[in-house]
C-alpha positions in Angstrom: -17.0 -13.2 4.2 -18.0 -10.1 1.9 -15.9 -7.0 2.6 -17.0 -3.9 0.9 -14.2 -1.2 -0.4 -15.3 2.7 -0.8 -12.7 3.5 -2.4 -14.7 7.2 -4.0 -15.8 7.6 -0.4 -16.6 11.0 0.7 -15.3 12.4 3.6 -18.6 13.3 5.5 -20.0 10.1 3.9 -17.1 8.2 6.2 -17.3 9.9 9.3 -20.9 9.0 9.4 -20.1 5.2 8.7 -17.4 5.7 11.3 -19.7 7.4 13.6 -22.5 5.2 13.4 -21.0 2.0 13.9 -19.2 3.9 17.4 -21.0 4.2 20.1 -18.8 6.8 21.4 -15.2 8.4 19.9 -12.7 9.1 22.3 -11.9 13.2 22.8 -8.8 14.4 21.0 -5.6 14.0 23.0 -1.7 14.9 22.3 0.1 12.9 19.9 3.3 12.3 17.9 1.6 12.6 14.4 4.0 14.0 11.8 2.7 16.5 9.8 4.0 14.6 6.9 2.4 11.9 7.6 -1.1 12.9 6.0 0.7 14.7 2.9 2.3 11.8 1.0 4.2 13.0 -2.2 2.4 14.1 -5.4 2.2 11.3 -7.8 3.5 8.6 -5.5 0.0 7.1 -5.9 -0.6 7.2 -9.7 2.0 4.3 -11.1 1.3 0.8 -9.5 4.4 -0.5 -7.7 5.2 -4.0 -7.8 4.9 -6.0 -5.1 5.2 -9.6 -3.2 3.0 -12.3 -4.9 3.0 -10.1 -8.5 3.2 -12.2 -11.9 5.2 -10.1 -14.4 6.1 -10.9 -18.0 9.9 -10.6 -18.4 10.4 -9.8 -22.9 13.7 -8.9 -24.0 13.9 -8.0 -28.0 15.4 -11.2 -30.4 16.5 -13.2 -27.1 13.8 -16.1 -26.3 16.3 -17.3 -23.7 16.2 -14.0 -21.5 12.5 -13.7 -21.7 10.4 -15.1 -18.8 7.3 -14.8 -16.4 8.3 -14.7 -13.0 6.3 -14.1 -9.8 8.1 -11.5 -7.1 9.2 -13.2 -4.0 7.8 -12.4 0.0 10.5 -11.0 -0.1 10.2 -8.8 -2.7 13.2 -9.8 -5.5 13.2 -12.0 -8.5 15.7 -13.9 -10.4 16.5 -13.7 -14.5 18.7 -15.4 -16.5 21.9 -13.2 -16.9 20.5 -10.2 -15.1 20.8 -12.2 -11.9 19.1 -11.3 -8.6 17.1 -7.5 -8.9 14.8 -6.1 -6.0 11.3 -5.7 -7.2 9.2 -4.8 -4.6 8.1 -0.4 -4.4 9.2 -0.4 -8.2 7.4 0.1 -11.3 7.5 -2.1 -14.2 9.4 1.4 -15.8 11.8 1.4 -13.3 12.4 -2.2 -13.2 12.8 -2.7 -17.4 15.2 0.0 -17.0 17.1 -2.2 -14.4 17.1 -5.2 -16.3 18.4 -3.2 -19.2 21.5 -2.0 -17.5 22.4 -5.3 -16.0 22.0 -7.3 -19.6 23.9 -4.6 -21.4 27.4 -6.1 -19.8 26.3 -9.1 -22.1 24.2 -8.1 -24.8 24.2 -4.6 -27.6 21.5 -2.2 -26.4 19.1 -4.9 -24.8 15.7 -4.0 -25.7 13.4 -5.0 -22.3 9.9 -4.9 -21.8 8.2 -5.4 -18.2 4.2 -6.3 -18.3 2.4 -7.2 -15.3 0.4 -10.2 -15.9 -1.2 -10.4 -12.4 -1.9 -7.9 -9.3 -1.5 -10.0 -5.8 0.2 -7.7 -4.0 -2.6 -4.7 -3.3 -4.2 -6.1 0.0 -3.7 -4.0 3.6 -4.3 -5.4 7.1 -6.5 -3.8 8.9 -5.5 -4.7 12.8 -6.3 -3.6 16.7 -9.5 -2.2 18.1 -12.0 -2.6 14.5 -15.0 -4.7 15.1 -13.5 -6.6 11.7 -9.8 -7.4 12.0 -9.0 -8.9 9.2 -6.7 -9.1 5.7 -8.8 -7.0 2.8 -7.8 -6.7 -0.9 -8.2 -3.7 -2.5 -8.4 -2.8 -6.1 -8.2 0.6 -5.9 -6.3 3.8 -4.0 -7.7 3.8 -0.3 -7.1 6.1 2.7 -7.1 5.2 6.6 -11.0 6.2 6.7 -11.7 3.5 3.8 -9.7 0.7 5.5 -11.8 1.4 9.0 -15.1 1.3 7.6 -14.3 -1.6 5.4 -13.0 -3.4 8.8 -16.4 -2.4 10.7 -15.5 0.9 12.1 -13.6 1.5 15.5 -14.8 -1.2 19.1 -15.6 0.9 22.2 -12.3 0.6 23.4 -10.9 2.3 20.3 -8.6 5.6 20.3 -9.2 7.0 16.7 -6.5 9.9 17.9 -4.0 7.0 18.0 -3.9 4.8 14.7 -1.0 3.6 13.5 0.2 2.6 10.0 3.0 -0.1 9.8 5.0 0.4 6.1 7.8 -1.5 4.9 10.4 0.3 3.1 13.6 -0.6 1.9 15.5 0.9 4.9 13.1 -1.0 7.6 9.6 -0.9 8.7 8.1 2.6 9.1 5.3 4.1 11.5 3.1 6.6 10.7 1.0 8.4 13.7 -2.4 9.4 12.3 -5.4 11.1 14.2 -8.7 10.0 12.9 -10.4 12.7 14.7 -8.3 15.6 13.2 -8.3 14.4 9.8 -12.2 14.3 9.4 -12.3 17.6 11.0 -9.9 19.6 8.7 -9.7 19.8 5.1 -6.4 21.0 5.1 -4.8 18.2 4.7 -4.9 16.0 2.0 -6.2 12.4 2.9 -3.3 9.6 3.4 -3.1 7.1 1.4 -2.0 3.3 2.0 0.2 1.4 0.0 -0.2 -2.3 -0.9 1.4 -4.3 2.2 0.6 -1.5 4.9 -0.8 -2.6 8.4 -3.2 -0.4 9.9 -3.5 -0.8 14.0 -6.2 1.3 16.3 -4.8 1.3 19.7 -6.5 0.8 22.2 -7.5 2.3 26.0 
């Protein structure tokens, strides 16, 4: 099955595609959406985190033995020879050379590491509930909750775009995020809300 990603999508451009493949979109109705939840943090979205099913290239300076390729675990860690047992799921391949670094220098002078990431099999979303194409889609770019809909079909008849929710795992648990469809096309006050590799988008139903 071809999926399509608009990942440069315009806003208006979106709620049209939304709109046309609706035949109706249900009126706007109290919800628990956090006002946080469409304003994720500057820069959270510019460095690629690592993820579940990534290949990265483990080099550490003058020690063949240390060096490795290693794919991250479902569940998100990997294993390396004297480092041991790291978690490196949500981290960058900065952030996690600078891990391996501290744990090697309890065995080795200054430990120079390098972290490349030789393959990207993490960055797919689900896309879940009342869509006319449920499905898995990778994406190889940033998208927002509007990208993921239109790439699933848009909402079905019985869909409630005032009540979507997107499911996150984060290292204290899973996380839900309220988001209304129909308020976030009609203000531009908020920045659009971006997914993360991993996240589950669901459109509840009536």
């Amino acid at each position: 099955m071809r999926r399509i990603v608009f990942p440069n999508t315009s806003r208006p451009v979106l709620l049209a595609i939304l709109l046309a493949v609706c035949n109706s979109v249900a009126a706007p109705s109290q919800t628990t959406d956090a006002p946080s939840a469409m304003s994720p943090a500057a820069g959270a979205q510019d460095e690629f985190h690592l993820g579940p099913e990534d290949v990265i290239e483990v080099f550490v300076y003058k020690e063949p033995d240390l060096s490795t390729t290693v794919t991250v675990r479902p569940d998100g860690r990997i294993s390396l020879p004297l480092a041991g047992e790291l978690d490196a799921s949500g981290k960058s391949a900065v952030q996690l050379q600078e891990e391996i670094a501290e744990r090697l220098k309890r065995y080795i002078t200054g430990p120079l590491v390098n972290v490349m990431v030789k393959q990207i099999n993490s960055l797919k979303i689900s896309v879940l509930g009342e869509v006319r194409k449920p499905d898995v889609y990778r994406i190889k770019n940033r998208v927002t909750v509007l990208d993921a809909i239109a790439m699933a079909g848009g909402f079905t008849d019985l869909a409630r775009p005032t009540r979507v929710v997107v499911l996150r795992n984060t290292p204290s648990g899973q996380q839900r995020i309220r988001i209304n469809i129909n308020q976030a096309v009609a203000t531009d006050t908020n920045p659009p809300f971006y997914l993360e590799a991993m996240d589950t988008v669901y459109v509840e139903g009536r």
